[in-house]
N, C-alpha and C positions, 0 to 999 in steps of 0.2 A: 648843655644848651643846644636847643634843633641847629643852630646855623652853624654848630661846629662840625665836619666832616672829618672824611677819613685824609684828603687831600688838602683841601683847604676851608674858608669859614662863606656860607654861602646860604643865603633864605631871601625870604620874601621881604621887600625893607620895608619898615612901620609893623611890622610885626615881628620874624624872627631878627630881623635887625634893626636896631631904634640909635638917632644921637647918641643917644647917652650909652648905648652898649659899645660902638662904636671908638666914642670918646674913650673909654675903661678900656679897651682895647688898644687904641695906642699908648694911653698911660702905662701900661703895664707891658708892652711890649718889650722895651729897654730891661728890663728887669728878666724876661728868658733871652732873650739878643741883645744883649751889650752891644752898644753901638753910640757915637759921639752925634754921628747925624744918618734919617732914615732916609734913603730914595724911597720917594711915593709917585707915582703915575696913575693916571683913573681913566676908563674909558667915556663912552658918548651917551653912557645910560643918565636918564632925567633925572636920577637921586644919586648921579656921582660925586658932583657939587657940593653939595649936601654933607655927603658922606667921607669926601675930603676935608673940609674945612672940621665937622667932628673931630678925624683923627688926627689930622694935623693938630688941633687944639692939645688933644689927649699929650702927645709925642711934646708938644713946647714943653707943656705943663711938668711933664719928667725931664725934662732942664735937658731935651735933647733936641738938637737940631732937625730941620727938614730940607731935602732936594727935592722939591717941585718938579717934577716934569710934563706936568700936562698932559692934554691925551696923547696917550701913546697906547701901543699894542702890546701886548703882557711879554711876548718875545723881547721888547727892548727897552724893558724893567730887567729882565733878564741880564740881559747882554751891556747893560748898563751898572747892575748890580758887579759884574767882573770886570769890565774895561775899566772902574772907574774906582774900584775896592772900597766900592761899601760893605758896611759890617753888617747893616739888613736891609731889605729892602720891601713895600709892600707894592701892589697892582691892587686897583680899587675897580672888581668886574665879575659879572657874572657867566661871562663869558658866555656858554650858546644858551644859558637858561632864557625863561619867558622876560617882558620888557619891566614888569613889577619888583623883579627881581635883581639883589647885587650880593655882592660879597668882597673878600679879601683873599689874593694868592701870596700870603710869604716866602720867601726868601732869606736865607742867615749866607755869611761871607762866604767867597768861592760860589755865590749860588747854589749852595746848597737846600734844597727846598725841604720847608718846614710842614711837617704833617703832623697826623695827631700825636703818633708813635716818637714823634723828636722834637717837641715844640708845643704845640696847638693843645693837648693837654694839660699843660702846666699855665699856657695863658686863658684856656677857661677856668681852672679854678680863683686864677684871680682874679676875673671879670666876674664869677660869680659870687665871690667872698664876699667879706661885710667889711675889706680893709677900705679903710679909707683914703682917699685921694690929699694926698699933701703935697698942694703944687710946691716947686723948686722954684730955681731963678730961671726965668721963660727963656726955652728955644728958640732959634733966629729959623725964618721959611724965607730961601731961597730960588728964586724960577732959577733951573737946568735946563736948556735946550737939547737935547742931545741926536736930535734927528740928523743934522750936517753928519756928525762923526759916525752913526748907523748905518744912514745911505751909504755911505765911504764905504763900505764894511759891506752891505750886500750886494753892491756896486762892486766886488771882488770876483763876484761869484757870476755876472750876468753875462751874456753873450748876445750877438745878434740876434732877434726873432723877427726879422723880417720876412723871413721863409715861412711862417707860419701864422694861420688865421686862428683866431683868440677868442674864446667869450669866456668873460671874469664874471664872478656873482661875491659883490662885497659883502651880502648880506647887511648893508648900510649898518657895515661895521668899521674897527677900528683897521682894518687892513685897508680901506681907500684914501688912508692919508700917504699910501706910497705908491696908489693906482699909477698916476703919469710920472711918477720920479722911474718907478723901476719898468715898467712895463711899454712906457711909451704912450702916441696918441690911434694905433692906427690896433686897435681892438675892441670886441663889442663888450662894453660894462651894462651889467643890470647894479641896479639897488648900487649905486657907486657913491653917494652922498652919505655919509655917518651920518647917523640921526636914531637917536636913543628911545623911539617909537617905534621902531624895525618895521614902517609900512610895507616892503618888497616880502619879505617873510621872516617866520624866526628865524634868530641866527642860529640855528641846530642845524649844519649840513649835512647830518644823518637820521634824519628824518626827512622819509621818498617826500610828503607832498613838498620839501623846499627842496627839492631838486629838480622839478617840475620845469619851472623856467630855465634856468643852465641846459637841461636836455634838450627843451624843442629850440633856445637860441644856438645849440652845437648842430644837429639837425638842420635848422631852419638855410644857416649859414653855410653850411656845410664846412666845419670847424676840424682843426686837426686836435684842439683837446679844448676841454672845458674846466675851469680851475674854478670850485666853490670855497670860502672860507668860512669859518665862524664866527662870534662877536668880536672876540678880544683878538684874532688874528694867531693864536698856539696852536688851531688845526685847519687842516684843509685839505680836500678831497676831490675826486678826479673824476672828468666824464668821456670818456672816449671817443673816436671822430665818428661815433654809431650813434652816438646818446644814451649809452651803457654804463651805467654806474661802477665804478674800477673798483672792488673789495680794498681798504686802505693795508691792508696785512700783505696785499701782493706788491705793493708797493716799496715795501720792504727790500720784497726781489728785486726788482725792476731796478731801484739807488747802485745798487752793484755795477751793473751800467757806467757808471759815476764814478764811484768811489775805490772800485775792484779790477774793473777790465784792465786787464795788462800789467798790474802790479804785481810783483813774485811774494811781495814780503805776508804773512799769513797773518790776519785781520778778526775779530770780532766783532759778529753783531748782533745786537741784544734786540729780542721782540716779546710781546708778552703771550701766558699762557693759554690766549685763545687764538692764537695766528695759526693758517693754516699749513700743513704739513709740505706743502711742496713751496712754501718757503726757502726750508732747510736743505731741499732735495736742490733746489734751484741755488743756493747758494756755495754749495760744495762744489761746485762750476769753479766757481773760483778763488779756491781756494781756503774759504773763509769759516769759521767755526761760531756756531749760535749758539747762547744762551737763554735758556727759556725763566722767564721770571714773572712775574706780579703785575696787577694792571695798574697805573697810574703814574702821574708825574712822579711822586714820590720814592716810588719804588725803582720807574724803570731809568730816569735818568741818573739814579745813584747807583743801581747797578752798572750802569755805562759807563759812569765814574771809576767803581771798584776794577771794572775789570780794562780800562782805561779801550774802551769799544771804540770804530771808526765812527760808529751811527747805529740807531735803535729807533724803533717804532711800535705803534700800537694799533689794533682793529680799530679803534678813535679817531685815528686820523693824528694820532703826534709824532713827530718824528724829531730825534734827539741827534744832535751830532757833537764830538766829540771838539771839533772846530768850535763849538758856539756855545762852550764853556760847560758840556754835555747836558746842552736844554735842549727844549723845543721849537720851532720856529715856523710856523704856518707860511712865509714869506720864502725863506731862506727853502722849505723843501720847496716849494711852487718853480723857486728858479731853477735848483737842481731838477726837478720832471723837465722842464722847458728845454733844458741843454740835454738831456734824455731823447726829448722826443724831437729836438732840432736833428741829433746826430742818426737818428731811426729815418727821417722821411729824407735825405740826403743821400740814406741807404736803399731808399725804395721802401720800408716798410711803416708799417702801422701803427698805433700804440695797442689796436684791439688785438694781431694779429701777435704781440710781442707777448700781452697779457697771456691768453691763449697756448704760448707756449709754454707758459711758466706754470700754469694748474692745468688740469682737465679732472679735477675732485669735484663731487658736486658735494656740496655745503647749503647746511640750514640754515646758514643765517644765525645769531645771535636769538634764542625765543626767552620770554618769560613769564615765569611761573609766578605766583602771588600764594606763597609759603611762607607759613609764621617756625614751622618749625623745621628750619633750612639743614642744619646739621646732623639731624635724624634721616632728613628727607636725602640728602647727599650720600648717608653710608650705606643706605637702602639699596641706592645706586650702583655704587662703588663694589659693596659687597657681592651684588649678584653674579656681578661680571668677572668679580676673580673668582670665583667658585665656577662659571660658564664657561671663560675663555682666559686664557693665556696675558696676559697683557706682555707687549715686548719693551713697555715702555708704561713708568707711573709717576706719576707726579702731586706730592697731595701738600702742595702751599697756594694759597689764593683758591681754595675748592681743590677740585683734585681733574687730573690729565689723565687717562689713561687711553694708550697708545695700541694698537692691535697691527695684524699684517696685514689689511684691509681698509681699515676706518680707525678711526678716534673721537674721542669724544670729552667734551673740557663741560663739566657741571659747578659753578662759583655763586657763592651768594654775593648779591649788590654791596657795594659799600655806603652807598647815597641812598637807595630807593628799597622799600619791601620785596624786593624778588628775588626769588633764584632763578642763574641763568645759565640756559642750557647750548650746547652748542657742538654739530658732530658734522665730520666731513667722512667722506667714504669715495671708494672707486670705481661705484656704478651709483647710479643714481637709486635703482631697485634695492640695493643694500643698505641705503641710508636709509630710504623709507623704511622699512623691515626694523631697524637697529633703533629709528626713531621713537616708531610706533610703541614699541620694547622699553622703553624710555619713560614714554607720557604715561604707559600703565604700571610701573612700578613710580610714580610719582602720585600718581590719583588720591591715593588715599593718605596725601600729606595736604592735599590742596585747601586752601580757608576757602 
């Protein structure tokens, strides 16, 4: 079925997603997650509703119980799926997709998140079978509040910023139901009203035209940082006191600050395999040893898990911590930056001038190609380079990495979307061009 991913279950609703798929969806959840009762949460999207009371139906109907939580933010589905030891839990969101659009993030006990590879496979073939639906004796749906005991819980983590001028862009998403709980009243909010028509803009905070507004109100104000989130509140992204868009992969670095300064004991931290190289360079500072792994929730916060990491992140914008049950939490990193960059301008500096020191690579950016045949088109790649150059450094899960004394270059096909994507950093900006251009013409004659 189109709405099943590689991450989670996610289309267009009234088409890739209908009631009734919806419905067979939670019918037949309990059946790959054994569980007595589900946490469900939904965000502020117009066919959340909707889309609730379907699944909800589905889950009574297999004689299993519901925890209501209302809207909430997919982080505290999360965090609620472990505080509170449920055996699954779903989030009803499409999180930064268009406003047409919704889906379902699972979760199975420990929060551990269910992808195709552990889960999602086996509940499409029985959404798509021809078994029939034999309701049981109906599930009980209970309202959960669980915001008091959340706030309590990020309310751990916050410190004064009254030293620091703010502009938030909630993307009139699910992150503005903690605007004045955690941040306070005395910062500039755009798009701070949830509203599941996303008038302010999409909730995709990587994508430049929504970052438009966050820039010139950091500028305009003259802001020491700009904090953008996305729909369901699992990512968020950074604008500096320039109105310079922060690459989220450096960000990585920068948590060290945080989680590393001054601590002896040697740490783990996981990011994935398009993060940039002076990540790793930057985080040998102190102490700490990286794992390179796989793009997505899926992947990366089960590897944080395996190798029990302090905190992990992605060029996306997630950022996993070991604290938070090794999820992700859009909210949860916003405060850690904040205590980052409170304890930076205390010191006299910058958040630009901090970034700055942690890269000087100039990088392509993430590009994509629109190749049907991605796997021929990758070893085309692959191949040239180890017969051209050395690699000091290969890596071939999720696409393939290969590392050089100069540059690198990370080639992966999409998991969601038709493309392959390319992506190289280097130590002059002249050598990337050179390595790039080298690039797009051993790809050409894979292009549709």
């Amino acid at each position: 079925m189109k709405a099943f991913k590689a991450y989670d279950i996610r289309g267009v609703y009234g088409k890739d997603l209908t009631p009734e798929i919806v419905y067979r969806i939670g019918y037949f959840l309990p059946r790959v997650l054994p569980a007595g009762e589900i946490l469900v949460g939904r965000d502020i999207r117009i066919s959340s509703d909707e889309m609730f009371d379907a699944l909800a139906d589905g889950i009574t109907d297999a004689g299993v119980n519901v925890a209501d939580a209302g809207l909430t933010t997919t982080p505290m589905v999360y965090w609620g799926t472990g505080k509170y030891n449920f055996d699954a839990s779903v989030m009803i969101t499409a999180s930064h997709n268009p406003k047409n659009h919704n889906g379902l993030k699972i979760s199975a006990k420990n929060v551990l998140p269910v992808g195709f590879d552990t889960g999602l496979n086996q509940l499409e073939k029985l959404v798509e079978s021809d078994t029939t639906v034999t309701k049981k004796t109906k599930g009980n749906i209970r309202k959960l509040d669980m915001k008091p005991d959340y706030l309590s819980f990020l309310n751990g983590y916050k410190q004064d910023y009254s030293n620091l001028k703010l502009a938030i862009d909630f993307s009139n998403g699910m992150a503005s139901l903690f605007a004045n709980d955690l941040f306070g009243h005395d910062f500039i909010a755009l798009n701070g009203d949830a509203d599941g028509n996303f008038p302010g803009h999409e909730p995709n905070p990587l994508d430049p035209v929504n970052q438009d507004q966050i820039k010139e109100a950091v500028k305009k104000n003259q802001c020491d940082l700009g904090i953008i989130f996305d729909g369901d509140a699992d990512r968020v992204m950074f604008i500096d006191e320039k109105g310079d868009f922060i690459s989220p992969d450096l960000i990585i670095a920068l948590f060290a600050h945080y989680f590393l300064e001054g601590k002896h004991k040697k740490e783990t931290v996981v990011h994935d395999i398009r993060t940039s190289k002076a990540v790793g360079e930057y985080l040998e500072k102190f102490n700490a040893e990286t794992a390179i792994w796989r793009v997505g929730r899926a992947y990366g916060a089960t590897k944080l898990r395996e190798l029990d990491g302090i905190y992990g992140g992605e060029l996306a914008g997630h950022y996993y911590f070991r604290d938070f049950y090794y999820s992700d939490s859009g909210l949860l990193a916003s405060l850690i930056m904040l205590n980052i960059v409170k304890s930076l301008k205390e010191k006299g500096q910058t958040v630009s001038q901090t970034i700055h020191n942690i890269s000087a690579y100039a990088n392509t950016g993430e590009i994509n190609f629109v190749i049907s045949k991605k796997q021929e088109a990758m070893e085309a790649v692959v191949n040239f380079f180890n017969k051209t150059e050395q690699p000091t450094a290969y890596f071939d899960f999720d696409g393939y990495r290969l590392e050089f004394e100069d540059w690198w270059f990370n080639i992966r096909p999409s998991n969601t979307e038709p493309y392959l994507r390319f992506l190289a950093e280097a130590k002059s900006q002249s050598l990337l061009n050179k390595k790039t251009e080298q690039i797009k013409a051993l790809l050409k004659p894979f292009l549709d």
